[in-house]
C-alpha positions in Angstrom: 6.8 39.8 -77.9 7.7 43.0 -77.2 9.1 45.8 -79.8 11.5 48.0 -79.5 11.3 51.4 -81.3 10.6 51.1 -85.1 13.6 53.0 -86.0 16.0 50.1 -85.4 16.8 47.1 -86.7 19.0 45.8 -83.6 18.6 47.0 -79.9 22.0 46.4 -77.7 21.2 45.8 -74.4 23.6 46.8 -71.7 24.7 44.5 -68.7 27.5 44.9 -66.5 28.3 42.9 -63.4 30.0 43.6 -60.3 32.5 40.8 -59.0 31.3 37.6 -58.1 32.5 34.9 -55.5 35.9 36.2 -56.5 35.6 36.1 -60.3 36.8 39.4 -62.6 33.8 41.2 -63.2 32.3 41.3 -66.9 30.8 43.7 -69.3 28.7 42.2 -72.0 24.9 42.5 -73.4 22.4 41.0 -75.1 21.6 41.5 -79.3 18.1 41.5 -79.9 16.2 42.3 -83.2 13.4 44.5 -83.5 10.5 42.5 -82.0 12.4 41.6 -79.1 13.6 38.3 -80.3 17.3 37.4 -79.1 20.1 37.4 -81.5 23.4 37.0 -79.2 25.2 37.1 -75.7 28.1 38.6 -75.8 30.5 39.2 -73.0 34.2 40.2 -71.8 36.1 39.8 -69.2 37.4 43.0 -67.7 40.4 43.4 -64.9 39.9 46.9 -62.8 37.9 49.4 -64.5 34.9 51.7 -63.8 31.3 50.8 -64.3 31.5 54.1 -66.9 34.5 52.3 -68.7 32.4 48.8 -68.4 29.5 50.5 -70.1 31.7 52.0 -73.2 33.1 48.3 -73.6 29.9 47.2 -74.1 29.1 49.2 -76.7 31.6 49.5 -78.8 31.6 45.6 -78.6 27.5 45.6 -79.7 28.7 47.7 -82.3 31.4 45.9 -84.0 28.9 43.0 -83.6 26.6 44.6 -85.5 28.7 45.8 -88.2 29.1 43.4 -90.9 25.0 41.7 -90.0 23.7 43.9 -92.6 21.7 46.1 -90.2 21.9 49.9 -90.7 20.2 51.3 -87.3 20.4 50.3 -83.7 19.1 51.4 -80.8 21.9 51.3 -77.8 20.0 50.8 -74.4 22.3 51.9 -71.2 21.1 53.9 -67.9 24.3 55.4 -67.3 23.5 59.2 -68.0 27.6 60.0 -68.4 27.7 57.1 -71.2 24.7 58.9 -72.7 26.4 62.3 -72.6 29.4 61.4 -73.8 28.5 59.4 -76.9 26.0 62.5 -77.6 29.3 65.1 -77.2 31.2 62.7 -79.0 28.3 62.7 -82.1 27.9 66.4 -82.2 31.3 66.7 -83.5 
C-alpha cells in the first residue's frame, strides 16, 4: 500500500476526461484514505466547460464529500498549476 502524506486523513484525487465516442465529458475523482486504500468514485457530468472549470468541480465536489465523514484534513491532488494558484489566492484572504 502506498501512503499519502501523514498530514491527511483523506487524499482527493483529481480526474477529468475529455469527450468520449460522443458522450459529455466528466469531472469526478477518487476518495482514498491515508494508506491509499479507496473510499469512493465520484463523478459529474459536465456540458461545455474548461479543463480549469472541470478541475474546480472536482474539488469542491471531494470536499463536500468529505464534509460530514468525520475527517478534519485532506490533501487535494490536481496538476493544474492555475487550480493550485487560485485556491492558494483564494486561502490567503
Amino acid at each position: 500500500m502506498r501512503k499519502h502524506l501523514d498530514c491527511a486523513n483523506v487524499c482527493i484525487e483529481v480526474v477529468v476526461e475529455d469527450e468520449i465516442l460522443g458522450r459529455c465529458p466528466t469531472a469526478g475523482g477518487v476518495l482514498r484514505d491515508h494508506d491509499g486504500n479507496w473510499i469512493l468514485r465520484f463523478n459529474r457530468i459536465l456540458r461545455k466547460c474548461s479543463v480549469y472549470e472541470a478541475e474546480l468541480w472536482d474539488i469542491l465536489d471531494g470536499v463536500s464529500l468529505v464534509q460530514g465523514r468525520q475527517h478534519d484534513r485532506i490533501l487535494v491532488q490536481t496538476y493544474n498549476m492555475e487550480v493550485i494558484g487560485a485556491i492558494k489566492e483564494s486561502l490567503s484572504k
